[in-house]
N, C-alpha and C positions, 0 to 999 in steps of 0.2 A: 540357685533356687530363686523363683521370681515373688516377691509377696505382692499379694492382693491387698488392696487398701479396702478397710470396711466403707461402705456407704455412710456418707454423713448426710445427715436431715439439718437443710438450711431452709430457714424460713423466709419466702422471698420477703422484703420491705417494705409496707402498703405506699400507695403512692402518695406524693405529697401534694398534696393542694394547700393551693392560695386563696384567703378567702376577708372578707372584709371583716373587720373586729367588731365581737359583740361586746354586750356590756358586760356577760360573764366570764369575759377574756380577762378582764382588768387582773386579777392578783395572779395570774400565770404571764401575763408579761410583765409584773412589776419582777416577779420572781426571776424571770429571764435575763432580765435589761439590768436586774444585780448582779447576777451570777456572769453577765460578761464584763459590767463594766466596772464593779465594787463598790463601795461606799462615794467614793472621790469624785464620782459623777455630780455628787448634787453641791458642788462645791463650781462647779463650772458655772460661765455666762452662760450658756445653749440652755442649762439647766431651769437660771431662772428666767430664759426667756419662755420657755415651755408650760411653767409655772403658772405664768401670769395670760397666755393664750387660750383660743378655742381650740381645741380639738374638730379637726376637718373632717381627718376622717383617718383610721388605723387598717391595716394589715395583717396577719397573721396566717404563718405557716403551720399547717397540719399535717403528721405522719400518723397515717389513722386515728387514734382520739388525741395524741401527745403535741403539744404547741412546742415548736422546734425554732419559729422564727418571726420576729415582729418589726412592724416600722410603725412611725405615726407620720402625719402632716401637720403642724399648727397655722393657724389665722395669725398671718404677721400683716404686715406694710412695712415695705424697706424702700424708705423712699415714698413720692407717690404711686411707688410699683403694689398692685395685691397681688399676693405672692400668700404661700406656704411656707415654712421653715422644717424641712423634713430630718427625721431620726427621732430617737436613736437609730440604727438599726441593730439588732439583736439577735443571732442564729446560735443554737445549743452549741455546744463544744462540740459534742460529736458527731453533728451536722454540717460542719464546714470543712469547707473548699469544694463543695461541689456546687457553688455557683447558687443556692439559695439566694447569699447576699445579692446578689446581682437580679433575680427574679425579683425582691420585694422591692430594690429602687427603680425595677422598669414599670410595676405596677403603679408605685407614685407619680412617677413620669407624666404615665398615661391615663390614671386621673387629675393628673392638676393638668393639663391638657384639655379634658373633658370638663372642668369647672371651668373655663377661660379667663385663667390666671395671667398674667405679665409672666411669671416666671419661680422658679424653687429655691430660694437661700438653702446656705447648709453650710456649716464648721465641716469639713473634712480632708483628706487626703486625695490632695490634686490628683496624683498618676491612676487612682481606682475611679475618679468619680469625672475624668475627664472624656473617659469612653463612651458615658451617655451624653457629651455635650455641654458638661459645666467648664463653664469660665471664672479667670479669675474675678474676683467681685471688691477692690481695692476700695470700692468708695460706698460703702454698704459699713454703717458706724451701727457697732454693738454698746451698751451702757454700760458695758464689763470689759475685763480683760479677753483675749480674744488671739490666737497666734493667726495675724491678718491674713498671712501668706496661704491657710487654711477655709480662708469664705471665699463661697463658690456660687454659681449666681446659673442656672439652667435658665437660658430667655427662653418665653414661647412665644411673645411680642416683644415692639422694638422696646417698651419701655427698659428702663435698668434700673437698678436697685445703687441708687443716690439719695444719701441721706440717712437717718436716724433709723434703724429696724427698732418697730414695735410690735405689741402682740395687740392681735383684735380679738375682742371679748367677746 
């Protein structure tokens, strides 16, 4: 005897857009950017350099009303390079690995691109972040601790990121 499987009602997934961050994003990505990364985040260098910067400009992913993913940019100088300092970045638990993370840092790419910046610092993991074109960034000096072999330096010009990273206000 062969059984028939009852029809199941799936609801397809609205699509996700990417959209630039408003101001009444702020406590759904603070929400977000704990829930990936815990308390221990604000204990980092990245953190208070982030602290002390302008906000460029943010990101945020949308699954119909639900914010599923976020980046920001901050106002650094690293060096005499102006530059960004990009992250966190942020995607819901049950939103990853479908390449989200990968969409919000092509979006930053391609506005600090369109601001005509020198280039993108960033704290992170060389093998994920070397696919858009980051380099190592060895001479790029944080005020904090900092595991070196993790700053990454995206040129859009020649300039390079030598010297002291600060945040512009």
């Amino acid at each position: 005897m062969n059984a028939v499987a009852a029809p199941v009602s799936v609801e397809p997934a609205a699509p996700v857009r990417i959209v630039r961050e408003r101001s009444g994003d702020a406590a759904a990505i603070d929400a977000l950017v704990l829930a990936a990364f815990g308390p221990g985040r604000f204990a980092k260098t990245a953190e208070r350099l982030r602290e002390a910067a302008q906000l460029a400009v943010g990101f945020t992913a949308f699954e119909g009303e639900r914010l599923i993913g976020s980046v920001r940019l901050w106002s650094i100088m690293a060096g005499e390079a102006r530059s960004v300092f990009l992250g966190p970045i942020a995607v819901d638990a049950s939103s990853r690995r479908g390449g989200l993370g990968a969409e919000l840092v092509q979006a930053c790419v391609e506005e600090a691109r369109a601001m005509k910046l020198d280039g993108v610092l960033l704290i992170g993991d060389p093998p994920y972040f070397s696919r858009f074109g980051f380099v190592a960034a060895p001479d790029a000096v944080f005020s904090g601790p900092v595991d070196r072999r993790r700053i990454m330096w995206l040129p859009i010009t020649d300039a390079a990121p030598i010297g002291a990273v600060h945040p512009v206000a």
